[in-house]
C-alpha positions, 0 to 999 in steps of 0.5 A, a space after each residue: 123717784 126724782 127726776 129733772 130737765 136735760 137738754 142737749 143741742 146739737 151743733 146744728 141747734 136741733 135739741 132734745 130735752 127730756 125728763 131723766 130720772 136721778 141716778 142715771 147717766 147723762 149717756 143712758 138718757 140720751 140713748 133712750 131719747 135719741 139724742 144724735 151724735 150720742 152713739 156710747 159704743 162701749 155702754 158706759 165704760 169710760 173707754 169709747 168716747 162716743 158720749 161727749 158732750 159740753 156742759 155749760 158754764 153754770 152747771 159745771 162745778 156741780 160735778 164730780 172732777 174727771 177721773 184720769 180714765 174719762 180725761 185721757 178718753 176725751 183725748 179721743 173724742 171725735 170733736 176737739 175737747 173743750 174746758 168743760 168737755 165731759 163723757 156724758 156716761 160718767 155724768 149722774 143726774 142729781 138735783 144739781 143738775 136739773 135744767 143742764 144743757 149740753 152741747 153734743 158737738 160731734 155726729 149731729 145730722 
């Protein structure tokens, strides 16, 4: 299976980059690398909004709209939402998406 290169950054600029297989959720990934501030409390259901991260600009458009559920949840995410706020857990990883960079704003030590 295909894979490709995503790295989160944490507010105090740690950063985890790792290899995700195409398929899997942004979510899945972080939880299997440790990314902190990355906690998905409900496993992926879109009703938790421990999974926020900030996409950045030029990758952005490469992904499905927010469904109403993922934009009423990001209401309730620990850190304030922002233009390209997404839950990380209704994002797939695809080709368009190899090199992305994501801002985990909330919980980094």
């Amino acid at each position: 299976m295909s894979s490709g290169t995503v790295t989160w950054t944490c507010a105090n600029g740690e950063t985890v980059t790792a290899e995700v297989e195409h398929g899997m959720t942004l979510m899945e990934a972080a939880v299997r690398n440790d990314v902190p501030g990355i906690i998905a409390e409900c496993g992926g259901a879109a009703s938790c909004a421990t999974c926020h991260v900030i996409m950045d600009d030029e990758r952005a458009d490469k992904v499905p709209p927010r469904s109403d559920i993922e934009d009423d949840m990001l209401d309730f995410a620990e850190s304030e939402r922002q233009p390209n706020s997404r839950l990380s857990c209704q994002l797939v990883m695809s080709r368009d998406l190899n090199g992305v960079r994501l801002i985990v704003p909330q919980g980094c030590r």
